[in-house]
Every structure is written in C-alpha cells, then in structure tokens.
TORVEX-296576 format. One record per residue (C-alpha): residue number from 1; residue in one letter; x, y, z. Coordinates in Angstrom, 2 decimals, decimal comma. Layout:
<atoms>
<atom resi="NUM" resn="A" u="X" v="Y" w="Z"/>
...
</atoms>
This chain:
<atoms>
<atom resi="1" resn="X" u="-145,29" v="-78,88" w="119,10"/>
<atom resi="2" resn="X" u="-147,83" v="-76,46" w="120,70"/>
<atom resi="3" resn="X" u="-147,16" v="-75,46" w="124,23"/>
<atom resi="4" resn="X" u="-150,08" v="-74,87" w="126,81"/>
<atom resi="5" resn="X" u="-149,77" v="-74,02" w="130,65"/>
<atom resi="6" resn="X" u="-152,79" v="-76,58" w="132,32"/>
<atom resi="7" resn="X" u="-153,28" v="-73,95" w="135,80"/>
<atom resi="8" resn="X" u="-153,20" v="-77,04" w="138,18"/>
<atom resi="9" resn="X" u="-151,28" v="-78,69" w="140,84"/>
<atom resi="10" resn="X" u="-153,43" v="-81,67" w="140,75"/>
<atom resi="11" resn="X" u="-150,76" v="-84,84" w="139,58"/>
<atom resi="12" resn="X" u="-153,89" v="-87,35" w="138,88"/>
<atom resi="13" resn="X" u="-155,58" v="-84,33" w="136,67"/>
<atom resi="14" resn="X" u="-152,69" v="-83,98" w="134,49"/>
<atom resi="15" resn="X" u="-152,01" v="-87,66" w="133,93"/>
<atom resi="16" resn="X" u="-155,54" v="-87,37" w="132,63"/>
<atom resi="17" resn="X" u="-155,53" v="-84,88" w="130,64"/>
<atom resi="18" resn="X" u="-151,79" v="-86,06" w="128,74"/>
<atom resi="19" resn="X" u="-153,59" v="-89,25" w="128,15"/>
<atom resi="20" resn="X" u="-156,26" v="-87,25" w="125,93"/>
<atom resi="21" resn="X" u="-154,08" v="-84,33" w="124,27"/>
<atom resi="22" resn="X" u="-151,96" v="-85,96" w="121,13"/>
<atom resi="23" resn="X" u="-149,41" v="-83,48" w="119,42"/>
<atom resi="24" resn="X" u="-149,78" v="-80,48" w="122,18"/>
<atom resi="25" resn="X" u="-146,99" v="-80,22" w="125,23"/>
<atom resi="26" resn="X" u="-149,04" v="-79,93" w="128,56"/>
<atom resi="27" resn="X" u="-146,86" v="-78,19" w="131,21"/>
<atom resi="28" resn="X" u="-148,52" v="-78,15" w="135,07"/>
<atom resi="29" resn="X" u="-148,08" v="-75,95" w="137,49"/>
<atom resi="30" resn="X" u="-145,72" v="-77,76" w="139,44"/>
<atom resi="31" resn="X" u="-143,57" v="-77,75" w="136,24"/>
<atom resi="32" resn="X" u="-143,04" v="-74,42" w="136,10"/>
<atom resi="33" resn="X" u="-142,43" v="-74,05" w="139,38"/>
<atom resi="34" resn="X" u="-145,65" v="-72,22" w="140,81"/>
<atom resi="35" resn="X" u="-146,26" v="-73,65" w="144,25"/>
<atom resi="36" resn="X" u="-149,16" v="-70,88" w="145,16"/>
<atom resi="37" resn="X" u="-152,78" v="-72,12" w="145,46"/>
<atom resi="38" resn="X" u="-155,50" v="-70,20" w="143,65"/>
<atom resi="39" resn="X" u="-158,22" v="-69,88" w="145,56"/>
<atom resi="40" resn="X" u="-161,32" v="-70,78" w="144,26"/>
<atom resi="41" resn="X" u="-164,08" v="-68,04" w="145,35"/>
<atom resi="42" resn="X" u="-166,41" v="-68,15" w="142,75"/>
<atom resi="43" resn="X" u="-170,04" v="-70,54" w="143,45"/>
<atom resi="44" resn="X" u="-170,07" v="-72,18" w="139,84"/>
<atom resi="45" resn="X" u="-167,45" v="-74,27" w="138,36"/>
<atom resi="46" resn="X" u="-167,61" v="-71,84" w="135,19"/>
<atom resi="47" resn="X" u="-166,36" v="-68,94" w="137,48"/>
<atom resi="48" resn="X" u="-163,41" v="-70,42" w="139,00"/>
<atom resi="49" resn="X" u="-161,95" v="-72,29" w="136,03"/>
<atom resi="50" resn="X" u="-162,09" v="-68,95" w="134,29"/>
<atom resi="51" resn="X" u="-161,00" v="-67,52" w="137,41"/>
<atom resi="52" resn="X" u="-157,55" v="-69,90" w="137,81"/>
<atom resi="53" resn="X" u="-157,00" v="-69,53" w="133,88"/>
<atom resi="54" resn="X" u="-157,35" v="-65,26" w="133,97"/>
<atom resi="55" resn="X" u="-154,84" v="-65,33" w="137,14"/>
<atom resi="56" resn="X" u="-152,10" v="-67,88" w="135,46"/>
<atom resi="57" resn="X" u="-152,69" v="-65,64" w="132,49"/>
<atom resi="58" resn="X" u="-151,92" v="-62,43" w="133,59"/>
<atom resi="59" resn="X" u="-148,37" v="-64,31" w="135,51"/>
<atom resi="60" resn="X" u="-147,28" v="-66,16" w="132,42"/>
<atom resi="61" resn="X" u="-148,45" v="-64,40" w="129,19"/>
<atom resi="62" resn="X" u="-148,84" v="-68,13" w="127,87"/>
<atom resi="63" resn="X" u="-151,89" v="-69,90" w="126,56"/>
<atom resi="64" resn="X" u="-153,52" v="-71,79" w="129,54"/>
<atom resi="65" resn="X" u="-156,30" v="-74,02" w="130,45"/>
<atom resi="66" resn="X" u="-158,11" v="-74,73" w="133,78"/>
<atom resi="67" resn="X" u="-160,95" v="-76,64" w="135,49"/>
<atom resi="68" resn="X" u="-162,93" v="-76,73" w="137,48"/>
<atom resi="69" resn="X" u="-164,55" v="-80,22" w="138,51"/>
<atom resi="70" resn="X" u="-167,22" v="-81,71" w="140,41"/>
<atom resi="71" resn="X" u="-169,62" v="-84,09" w="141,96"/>
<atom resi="72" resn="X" u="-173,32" v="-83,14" w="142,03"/>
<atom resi="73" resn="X" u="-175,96" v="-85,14" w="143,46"/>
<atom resi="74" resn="X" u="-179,66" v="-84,62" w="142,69"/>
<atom resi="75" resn="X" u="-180,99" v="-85,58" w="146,17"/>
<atom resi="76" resn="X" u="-178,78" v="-83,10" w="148,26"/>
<atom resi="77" resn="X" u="-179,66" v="-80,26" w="145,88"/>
<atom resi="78" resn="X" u="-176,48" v="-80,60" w="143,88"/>
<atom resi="79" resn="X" u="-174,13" v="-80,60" w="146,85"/>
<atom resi="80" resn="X" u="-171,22" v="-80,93" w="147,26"/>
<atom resi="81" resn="X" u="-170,96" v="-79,46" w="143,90"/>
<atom resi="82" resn="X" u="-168,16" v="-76,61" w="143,82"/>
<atom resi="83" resn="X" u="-167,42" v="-77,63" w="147,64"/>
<atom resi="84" resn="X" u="-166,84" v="-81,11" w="146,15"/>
<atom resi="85" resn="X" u="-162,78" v="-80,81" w="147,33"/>
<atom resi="86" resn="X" u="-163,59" v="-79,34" w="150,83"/>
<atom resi="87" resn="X" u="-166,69" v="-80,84" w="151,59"/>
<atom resi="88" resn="X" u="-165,72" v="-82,66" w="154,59"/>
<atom resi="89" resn="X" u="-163,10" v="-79,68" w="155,32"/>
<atom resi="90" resn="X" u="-160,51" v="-77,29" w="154,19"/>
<atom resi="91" resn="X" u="-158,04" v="-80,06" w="153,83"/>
<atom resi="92" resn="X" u="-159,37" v="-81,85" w="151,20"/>
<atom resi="93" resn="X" u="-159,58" v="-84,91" w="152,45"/>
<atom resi="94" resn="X" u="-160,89" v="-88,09" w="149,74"/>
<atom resi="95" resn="X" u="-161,59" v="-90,48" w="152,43"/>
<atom resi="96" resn="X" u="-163,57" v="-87,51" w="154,47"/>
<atom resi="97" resn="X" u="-165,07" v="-86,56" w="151,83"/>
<atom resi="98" resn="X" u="-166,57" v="-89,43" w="150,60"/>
<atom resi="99" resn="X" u="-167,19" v="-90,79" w="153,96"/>
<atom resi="100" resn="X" u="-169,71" v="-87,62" w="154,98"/>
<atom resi="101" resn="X" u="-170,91" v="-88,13" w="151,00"/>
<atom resi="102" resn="X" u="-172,39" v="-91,62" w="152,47"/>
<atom resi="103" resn="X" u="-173,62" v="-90,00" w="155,40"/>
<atom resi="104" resn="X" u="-175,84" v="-87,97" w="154,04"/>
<atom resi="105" resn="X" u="-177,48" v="-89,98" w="151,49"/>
<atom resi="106" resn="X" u="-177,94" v="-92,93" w="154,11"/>
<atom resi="107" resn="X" u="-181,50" v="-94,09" w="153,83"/>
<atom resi="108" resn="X" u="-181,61" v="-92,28" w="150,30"/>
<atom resi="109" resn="X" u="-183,14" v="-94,60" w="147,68"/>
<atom resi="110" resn="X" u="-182,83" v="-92,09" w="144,83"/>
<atom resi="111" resn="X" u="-178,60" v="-91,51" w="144,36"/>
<atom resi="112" resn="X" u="-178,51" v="-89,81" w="140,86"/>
<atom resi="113" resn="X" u="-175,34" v="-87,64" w="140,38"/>
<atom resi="114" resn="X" u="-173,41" v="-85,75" w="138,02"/>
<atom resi="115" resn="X" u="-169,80" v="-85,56" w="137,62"/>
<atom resi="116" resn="X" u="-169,19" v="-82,12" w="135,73"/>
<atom resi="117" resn="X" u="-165,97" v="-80,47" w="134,91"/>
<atom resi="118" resn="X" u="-165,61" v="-77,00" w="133,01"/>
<atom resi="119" resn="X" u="-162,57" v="-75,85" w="131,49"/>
<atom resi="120" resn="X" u="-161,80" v="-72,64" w="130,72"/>
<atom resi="121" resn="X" u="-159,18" v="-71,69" w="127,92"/>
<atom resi="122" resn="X" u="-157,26" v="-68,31" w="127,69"/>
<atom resi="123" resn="X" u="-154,82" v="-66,72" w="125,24"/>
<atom resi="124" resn="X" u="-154,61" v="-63,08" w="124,30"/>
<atom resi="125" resn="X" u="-157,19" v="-63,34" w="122,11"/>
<atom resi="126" resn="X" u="-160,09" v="-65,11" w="123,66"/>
<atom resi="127" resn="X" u="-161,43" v="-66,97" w="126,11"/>
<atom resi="128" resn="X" u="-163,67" v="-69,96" w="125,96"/>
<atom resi="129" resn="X" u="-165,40" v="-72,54" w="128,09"/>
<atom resi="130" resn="X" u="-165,98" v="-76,44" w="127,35"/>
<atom resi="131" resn="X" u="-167,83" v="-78,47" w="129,56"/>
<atom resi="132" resn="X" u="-168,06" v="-82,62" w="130,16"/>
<atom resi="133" resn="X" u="-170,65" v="-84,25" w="132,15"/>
<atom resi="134" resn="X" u="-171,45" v="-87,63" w="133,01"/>
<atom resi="135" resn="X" u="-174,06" v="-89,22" w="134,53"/>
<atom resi="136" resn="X" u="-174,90" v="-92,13" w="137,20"/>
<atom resi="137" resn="X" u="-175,13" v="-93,10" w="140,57"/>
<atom resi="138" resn="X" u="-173,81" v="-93,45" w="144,17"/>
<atom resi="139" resn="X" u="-173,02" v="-96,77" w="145,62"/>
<atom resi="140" resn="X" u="-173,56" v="-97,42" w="148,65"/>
<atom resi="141" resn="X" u="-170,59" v="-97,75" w="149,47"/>
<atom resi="142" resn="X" u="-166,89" v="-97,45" w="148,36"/>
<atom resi="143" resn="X" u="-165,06" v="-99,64" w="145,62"/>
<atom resi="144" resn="X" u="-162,40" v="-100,27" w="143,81"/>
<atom resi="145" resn="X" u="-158,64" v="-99,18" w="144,18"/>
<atom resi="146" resn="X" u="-158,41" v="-96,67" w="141,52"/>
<atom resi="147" resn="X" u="-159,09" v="-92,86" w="140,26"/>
<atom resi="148" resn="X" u="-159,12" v="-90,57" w="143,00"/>
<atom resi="149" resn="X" u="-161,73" v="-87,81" w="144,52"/>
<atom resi="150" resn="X" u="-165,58" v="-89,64" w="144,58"/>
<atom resi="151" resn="X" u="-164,20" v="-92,31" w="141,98"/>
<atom resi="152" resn="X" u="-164,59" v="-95,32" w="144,52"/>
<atom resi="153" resn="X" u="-168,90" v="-94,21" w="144,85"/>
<atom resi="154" resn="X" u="-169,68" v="-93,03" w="141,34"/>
<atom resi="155" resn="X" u="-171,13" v="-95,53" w="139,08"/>
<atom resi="156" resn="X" u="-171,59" v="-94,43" w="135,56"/>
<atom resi="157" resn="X" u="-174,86" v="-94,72" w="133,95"/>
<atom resi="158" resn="X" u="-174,99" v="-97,90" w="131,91"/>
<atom resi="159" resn="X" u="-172,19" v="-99,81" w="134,22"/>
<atom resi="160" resn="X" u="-172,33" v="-102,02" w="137,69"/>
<atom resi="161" resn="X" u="-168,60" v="-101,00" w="138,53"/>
<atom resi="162" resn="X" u="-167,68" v="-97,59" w="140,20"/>
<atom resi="163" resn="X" u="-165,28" v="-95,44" w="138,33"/>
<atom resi="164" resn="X" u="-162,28" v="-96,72" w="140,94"/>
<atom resi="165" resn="X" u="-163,59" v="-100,31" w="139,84"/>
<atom resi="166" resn="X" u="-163,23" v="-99,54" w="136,57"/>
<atom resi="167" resn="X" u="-160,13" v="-100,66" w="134,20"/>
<atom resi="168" resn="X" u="-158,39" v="-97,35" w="133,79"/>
<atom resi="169" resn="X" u="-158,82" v="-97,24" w="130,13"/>
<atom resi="170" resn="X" u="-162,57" v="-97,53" w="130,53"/>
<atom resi="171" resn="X" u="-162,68" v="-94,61" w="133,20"/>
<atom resi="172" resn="X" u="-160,57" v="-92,34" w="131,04"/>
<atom resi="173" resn="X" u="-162,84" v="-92,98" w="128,35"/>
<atom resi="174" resn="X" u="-166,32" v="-91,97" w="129,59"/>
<atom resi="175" resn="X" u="-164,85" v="-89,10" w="132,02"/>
<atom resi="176" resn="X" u="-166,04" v="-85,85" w="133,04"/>
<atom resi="177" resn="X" u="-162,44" v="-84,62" w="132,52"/>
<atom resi="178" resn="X" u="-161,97" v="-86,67" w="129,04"/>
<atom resi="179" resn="X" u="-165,09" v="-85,02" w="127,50"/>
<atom resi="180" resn="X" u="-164,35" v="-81,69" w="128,07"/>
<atom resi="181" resn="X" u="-160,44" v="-81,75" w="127,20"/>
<atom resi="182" resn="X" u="-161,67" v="-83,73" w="123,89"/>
<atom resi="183" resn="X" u="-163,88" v="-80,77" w="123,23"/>
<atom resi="184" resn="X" u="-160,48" v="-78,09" w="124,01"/>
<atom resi="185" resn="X" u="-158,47" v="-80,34" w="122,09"/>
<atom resi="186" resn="X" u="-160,61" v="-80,24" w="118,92"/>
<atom resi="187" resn="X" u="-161,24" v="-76,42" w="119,19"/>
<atom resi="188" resn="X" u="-157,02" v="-76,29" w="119,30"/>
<atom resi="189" resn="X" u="-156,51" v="-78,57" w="116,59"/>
<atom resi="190" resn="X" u="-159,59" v="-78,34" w="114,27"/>
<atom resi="191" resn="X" u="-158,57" v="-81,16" w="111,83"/>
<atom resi="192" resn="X" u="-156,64" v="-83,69" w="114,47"/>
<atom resi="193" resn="X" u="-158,83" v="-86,46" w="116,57"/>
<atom resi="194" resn="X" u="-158,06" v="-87,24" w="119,83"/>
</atoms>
C-alpha cells in the first residue's frame, strides 16, 4: 500500500479525506508526531496549500498533500475567503466565526457562496494542484449538528438542508474537500475509482 503524509492537524479533514482515498495509507500530522503549526501567509488558497506541502516536504522527504479550504461569499467580495479559519479571530473559533458570518450578511437578500478547497501534491518529482468547488447559499441562520467550520450555514445548490443538516454520506459526497481529493486520488492511481 502507498504511503502519503496529508500536512494537517485538522482530525475532521482527515476523517474526510480516508473516507475518499481506497488502497493509499493517509498518515496526518499528528501521526507522525509534528505538533508545529504552519503558518499560512500566502492571500490565495493555491499559495498556502503549496506552501504547507513544500515545508512538510523539505522535513520528511515523503510524498505529501495539503489544502487549503474555504468559504467565499459573493456579496462580501469573497470574504472570508483565505481568512475563513480566523475570521472572527486568531483562535479560530466555529461558533465566532459563523456568528460574525451572519452579521454581516444581515439584511442581505443575495447569499451566494462558494466553498473551495485546493490541494497541493508534492514528491521529488513534481508538484501539482487540484481544486473542488461547490456552490450554494447561506442560511440565515445555523442548522444541523454535523460537519464542522461554516457547515451549519452552507446550503448546497440544489438542496433545502445545510451541509451540518445533511446525512453525512450526502455531505461527503458533494464536498469541496471530496472533489478535489477524488481528483488527487485519480492522478495517484490512474486506473482505480474512488
């Protein structure tokens, strides 16, 4: 089995991302033992997955992937976009986050948003970005138990439910996250679906 370092800390990402890979060992961060945070300086989503997969890289000498994921919403001029974490603060706070998300589309009638993730892939040979995006809406406000991050305002376009609404299977299916790994996971095994 193929072994590939996924540059994250993020629990909830990796449970996604082992429910898309088949026949590939995904080993986090936190698995190896790598508590530092990489610090995401770059102003697209591009430039810091590519800049969290060059860093775990150049410690490891192992194949690795990162993202970089986010929530962008039309009317606020694609904000929070790569702020989307530490919109409401350094902390990274879901409830903040979502809760100053609300505040400043109140009285908004138009709520179209984006929920984009790039990953960037590394090995010694190449490097190479895959990208997911899904479209919809933002509720007015929260629902549903489920997902994590904007999950409990994001309605997907073509459903009434918000992604933490949502049976998990369905969310996994149509996500950000899901569409971009699919795409890794084909260009790292060429002639195995998902």
């Amino acid at each position: 089995m193929k072994k590939i370092i996924f540059a994250t800390h993020n629990q909830n990402k990796v449970t996604e991302v082992k429910a898309v890979f088949s026949g590939i060992n995904i080993i986090s961060l936190s698995e190896l033992n790598y508590t530092q945070e990489i610090e995401e300086t770059e102003d697209t989503f591009s430039g810091n997955a590519l800049l969290k997969a060059r860093q775990v890289f150049d410690i490891f000498n192992s194949p690795v992937f990162a993202d970089d994921s986010g929530l962008t919403v039309d009317v606020l001029n694609g904000a929070p976009g790569v702020r989307s974490a530490r919109y409401a603060g350094e902390d990274k706070n879901h409830q903040k986050n979502n809760d100053k998300l609300l505040e400043a589309l109140y009285g908004k009638t138009i709520r179209n948003a984006q929920f984009r993730t790039v990953i960037a892939f590394k090995n010694a040979e190449t490097e190479m970005l895959f990208e997911g995006i899904v479209e919809g809406t933002i509720a007015l406000k929260s629902s549903g138990l489920g997902g994590f991050g904007y999950d409990p305002l994001f309605i997907p376009k073509g459903y009434d439910d918000t992604f933490a609404a949502l049976p998990k299977h369905i969310k996994l299916a149509l996500s950000h996250r899901s569409i971009a790994i699919q795409k890794l996971h084909a260009f790292l095994n060429p002639t195995t679906k998902c």
